[in-house]
C-alpha positions as CSV (number, residue, x, y, z in Angstrom):
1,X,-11.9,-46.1,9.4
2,X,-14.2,-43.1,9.6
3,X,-13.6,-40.8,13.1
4,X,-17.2,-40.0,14.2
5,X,-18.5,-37.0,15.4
6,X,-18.5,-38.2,19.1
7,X,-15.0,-38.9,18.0
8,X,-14.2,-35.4,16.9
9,X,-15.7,-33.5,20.1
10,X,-14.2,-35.7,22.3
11,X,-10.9,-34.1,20.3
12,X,-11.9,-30.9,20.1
13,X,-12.6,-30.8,24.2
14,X,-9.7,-32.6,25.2
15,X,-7.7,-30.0,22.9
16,X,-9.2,-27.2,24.6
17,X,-8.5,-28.5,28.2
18,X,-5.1,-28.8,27.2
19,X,-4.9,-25.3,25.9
20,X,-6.6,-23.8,28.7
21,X,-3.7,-25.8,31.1
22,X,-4.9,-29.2,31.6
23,X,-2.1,-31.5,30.7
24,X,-3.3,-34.5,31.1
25,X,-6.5,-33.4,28.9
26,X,-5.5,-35.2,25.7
27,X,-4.0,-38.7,28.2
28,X,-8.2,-38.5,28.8
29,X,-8.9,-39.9,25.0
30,X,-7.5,-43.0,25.5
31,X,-5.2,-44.7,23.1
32,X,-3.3,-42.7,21.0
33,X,-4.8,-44.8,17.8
34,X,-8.1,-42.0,17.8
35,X,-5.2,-38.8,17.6
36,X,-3.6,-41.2,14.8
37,X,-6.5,-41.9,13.0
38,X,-7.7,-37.8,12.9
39,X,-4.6,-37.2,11.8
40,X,-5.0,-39.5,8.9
41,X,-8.3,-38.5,8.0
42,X,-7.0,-34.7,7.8
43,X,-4.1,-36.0,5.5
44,X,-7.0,-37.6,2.9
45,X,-9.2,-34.4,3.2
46,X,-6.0,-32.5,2.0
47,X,-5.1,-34.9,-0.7
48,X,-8.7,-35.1,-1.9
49,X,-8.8,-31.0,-1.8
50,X,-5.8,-30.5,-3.5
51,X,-6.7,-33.2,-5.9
52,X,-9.9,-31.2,-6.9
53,X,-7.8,-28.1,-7.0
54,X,-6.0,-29.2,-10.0
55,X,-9.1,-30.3,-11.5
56,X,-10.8,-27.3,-11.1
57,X,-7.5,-25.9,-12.6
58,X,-7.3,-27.9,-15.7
59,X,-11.2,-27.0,-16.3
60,X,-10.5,-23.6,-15.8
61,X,-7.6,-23.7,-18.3
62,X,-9.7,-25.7,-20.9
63,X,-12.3,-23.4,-20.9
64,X,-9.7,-20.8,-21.5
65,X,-8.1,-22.1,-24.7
66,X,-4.9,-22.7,-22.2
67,X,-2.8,-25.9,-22.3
């Protein structure tokens, strides 16, 4: 499950509020399933970056003559 950009701002917003000394800014989102879900979809984007990292780092070694 995909968070969508509404999603996201709603987030981003409720973050803010509760940086700037709202506490009950991020009880506003609703269930905690949408922070869980974010959260989730962070962990993917880093395994999918660092994934390409080492692809882009065996490449780059081929290219060299490294092993």
């Amino acid at each position: 499950m995909t968070i969508t950009t509404a999603e996201l701002a709603r987030i981003r917003a409720a973050a803010i509020g509760d940086m700037l000394g709202d506490p009950k800014a991020l009880d506003k989102l609703g269930p905690a399933a949408t922070i869980f879900r974010l959260c989730r979809e962070l962990e993917h984007a880093q395994n999918e970056k660092t994934e390409l990292q080492e692809v882009v780092v065996r490449i780059y070694k081929a290219l060299k003559g490294e092993k």
